[in-house]
C-alpha positions in Angstrom: 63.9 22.1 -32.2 67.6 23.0 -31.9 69.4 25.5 -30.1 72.1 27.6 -30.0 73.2 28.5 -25.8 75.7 31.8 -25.5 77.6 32.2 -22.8 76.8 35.0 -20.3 78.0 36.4 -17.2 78.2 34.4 -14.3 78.0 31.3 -15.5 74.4 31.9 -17.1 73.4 31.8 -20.9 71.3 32.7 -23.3 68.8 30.3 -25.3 68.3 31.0 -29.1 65.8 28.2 -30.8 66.5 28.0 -34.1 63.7 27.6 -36.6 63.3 25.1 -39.2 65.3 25.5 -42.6 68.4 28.6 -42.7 68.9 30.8 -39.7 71.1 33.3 -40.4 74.5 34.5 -38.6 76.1 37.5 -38.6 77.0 41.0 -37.6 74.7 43.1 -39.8 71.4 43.8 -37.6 68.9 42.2 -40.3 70.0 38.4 -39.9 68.4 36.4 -37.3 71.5 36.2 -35.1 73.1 39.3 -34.7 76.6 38.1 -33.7 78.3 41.0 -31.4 82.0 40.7 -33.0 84.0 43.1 -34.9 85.6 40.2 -37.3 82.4 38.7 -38.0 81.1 39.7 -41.6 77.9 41.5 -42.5 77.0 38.3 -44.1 78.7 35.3 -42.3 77.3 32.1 -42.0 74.0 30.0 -41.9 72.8 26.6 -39.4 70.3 25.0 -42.1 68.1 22.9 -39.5 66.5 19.7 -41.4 64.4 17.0 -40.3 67.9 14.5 -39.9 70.1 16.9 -39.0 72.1 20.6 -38.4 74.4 21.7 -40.8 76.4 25.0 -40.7 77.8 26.6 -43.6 79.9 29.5 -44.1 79.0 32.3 -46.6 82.7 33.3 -47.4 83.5 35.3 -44.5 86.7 36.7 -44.3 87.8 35.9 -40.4 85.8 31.9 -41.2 83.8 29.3 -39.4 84.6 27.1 -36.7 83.1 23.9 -35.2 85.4 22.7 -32.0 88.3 24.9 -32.8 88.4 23.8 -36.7 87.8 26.4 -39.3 85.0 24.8 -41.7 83.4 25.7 -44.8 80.0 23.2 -44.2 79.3 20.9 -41.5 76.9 18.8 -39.8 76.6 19.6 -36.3 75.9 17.7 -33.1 74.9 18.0 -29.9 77.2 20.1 -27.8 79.0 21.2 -30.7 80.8 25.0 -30.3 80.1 27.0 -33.3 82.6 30.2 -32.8 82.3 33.4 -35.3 84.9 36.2 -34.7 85.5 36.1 -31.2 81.4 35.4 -30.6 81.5 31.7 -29.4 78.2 29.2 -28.7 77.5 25.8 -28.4 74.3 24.0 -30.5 
């Protein structure tokens, strides 16, 4: 299964498996990423995991999406890929 790696302190980072079908990304406390940014939305984005592949799709946030530095609307996702919401920034 997927996963989303967050950058920590010291050069560590945190693991976050995501679970088949939409995993949720935002700021509001009831989505199942709770992205620590003021400029991400209540209601930001999704990473829809399939059996071929990872998409991410935005849910028309007001500050956007990005995959490696390009703002995005929906997009398949690769290894390595960094996903950055607001100023919260992860790699898939």
């Amino acid at each position: 299964m997927p996963k989303l790696f967050i950058p920590a302190a010291h050069g560590s980072r945190t693991e976050i498996p995501l679970r088949a079908n939409a995993n949720s990304l935002a700021r509001a406390a009831q989505n199942d990423i709770v992205v620590d940014s003021v400029s991400a939305s209540r209601r930001h984005a999704r990473i829809i995991v399939a059996p071929a592949f990872v998409t991410i799709e935005d849910l028309g946030s007001s500050n956007g999406t990005y995959v490696n530095g390009e703002r995005v609307q929906n997009q398949v996702l690769a290894d390595g890929d960094a996903v950055r919401i607001g100023t919260f920034e992860m790699r898939l």
